[in-house]
C-alpha positions in Angstrom: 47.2 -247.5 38.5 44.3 -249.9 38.0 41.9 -250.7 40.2 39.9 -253.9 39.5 37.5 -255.3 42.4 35.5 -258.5 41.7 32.1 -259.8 43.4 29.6 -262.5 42.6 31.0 -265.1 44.1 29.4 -267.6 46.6 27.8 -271.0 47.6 26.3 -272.4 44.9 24.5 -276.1 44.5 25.6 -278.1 41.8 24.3 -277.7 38.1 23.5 -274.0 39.7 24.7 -270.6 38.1 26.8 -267.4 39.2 27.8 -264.3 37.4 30.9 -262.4 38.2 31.7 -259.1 38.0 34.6 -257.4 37.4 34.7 -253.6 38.4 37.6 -251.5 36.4 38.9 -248.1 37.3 41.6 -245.8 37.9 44.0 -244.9 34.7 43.4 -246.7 31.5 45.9 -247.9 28.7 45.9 -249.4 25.4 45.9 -253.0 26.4 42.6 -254.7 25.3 42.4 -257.3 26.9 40.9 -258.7 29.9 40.8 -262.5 31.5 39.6 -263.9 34.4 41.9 -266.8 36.6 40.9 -269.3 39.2 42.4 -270.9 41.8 41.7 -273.8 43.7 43.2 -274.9 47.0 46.2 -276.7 46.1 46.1 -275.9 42.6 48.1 -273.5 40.3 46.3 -271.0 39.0 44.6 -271.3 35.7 43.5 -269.5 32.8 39.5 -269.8 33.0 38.5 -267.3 29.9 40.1 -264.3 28.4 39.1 -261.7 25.9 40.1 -258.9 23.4 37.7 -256.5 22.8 39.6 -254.9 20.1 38.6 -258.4 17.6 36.3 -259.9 19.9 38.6 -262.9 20.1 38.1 -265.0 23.1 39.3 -268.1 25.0 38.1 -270.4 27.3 39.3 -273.6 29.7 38.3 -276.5 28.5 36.9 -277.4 31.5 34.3 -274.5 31.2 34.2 -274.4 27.2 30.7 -274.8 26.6 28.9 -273.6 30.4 31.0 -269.8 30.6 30.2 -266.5 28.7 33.0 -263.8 29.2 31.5 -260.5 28.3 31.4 -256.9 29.1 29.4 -253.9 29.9 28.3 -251.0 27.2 30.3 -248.4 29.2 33.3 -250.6 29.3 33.5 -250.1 33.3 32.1 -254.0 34.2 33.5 -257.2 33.1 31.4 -260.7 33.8 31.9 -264.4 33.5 28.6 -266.2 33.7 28.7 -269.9 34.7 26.3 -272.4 34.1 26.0 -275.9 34.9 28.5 -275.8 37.6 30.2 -278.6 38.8 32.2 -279.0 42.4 35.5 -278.9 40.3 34.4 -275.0 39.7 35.1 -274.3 43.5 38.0 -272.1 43.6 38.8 -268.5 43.9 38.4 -266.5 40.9 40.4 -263.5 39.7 39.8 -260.9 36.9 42.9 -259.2 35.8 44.7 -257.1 32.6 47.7 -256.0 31.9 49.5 -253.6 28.9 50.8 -256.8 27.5 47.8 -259.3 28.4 47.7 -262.1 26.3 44.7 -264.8 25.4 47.5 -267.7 26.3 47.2 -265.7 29.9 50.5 -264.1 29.9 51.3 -260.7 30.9 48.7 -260.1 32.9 50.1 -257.4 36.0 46.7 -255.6 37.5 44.9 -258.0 39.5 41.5 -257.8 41.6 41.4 -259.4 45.2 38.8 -262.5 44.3 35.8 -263.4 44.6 34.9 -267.1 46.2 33.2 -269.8 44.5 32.2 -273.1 46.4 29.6 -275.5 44.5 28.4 -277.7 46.7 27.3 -281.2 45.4 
């Protein structure tokens, strides 16, 4: 079982910043990849960025392309989205999750933290 717990989140003003974290532990498995989901009240959840460590490809939103930085810590335990410049549209809960079958299109994702909230306040 994996074990991911996110934090970071909070009230924010507009054009503002947050980092996220993302906590992983329990048992590990080959899948390299990592991504972090959002969801906003009445909205589906999205894909916000995703990463495989194992090429260093990466994928963003759109809507964040640009103002997010998915990365990870040296001992591989930590996983954080920065956010810059954000905007009230950012308000939303955000997730980070894996899976053995993870993709960058954000399919097959099956371990999932318990979110962290975001509100930017404008």
């Amino acid at each position: 079982q994996v074990q991911l717990v996110e934090s970071g989140g909070g009230l924010v003003q507009a054009g503002g910043s947050l980092r996220l974290a993302c906590i992983v532990s329990g048992r590990t498995f080959s899948s390299s990849v990592m991504g972090w989901f959002r969801q906003a009240p009445g909205k589906e959840r999205e894909l916000v960025a995703a990463k495989d460590w194992s090429d260093f490809s990466t994928t963003y939103a759109d809507s964040v392309k640009g103002r997010s930085t998915i990365s990870r810590s040296g001992d591989k335990k930590t996983m954080y989205l920065q956010m810059n410049s954000l905007k009230s549209e950012d308000t939303a809960v955000y997730y980070c999750a894996t899976g053995p079958d993870a993709t960058l299109a954000g399919r097959g994702y099956y371990y999932w933290g318990q979110g962290t909230q975001v509100t930017v306040s404008s």
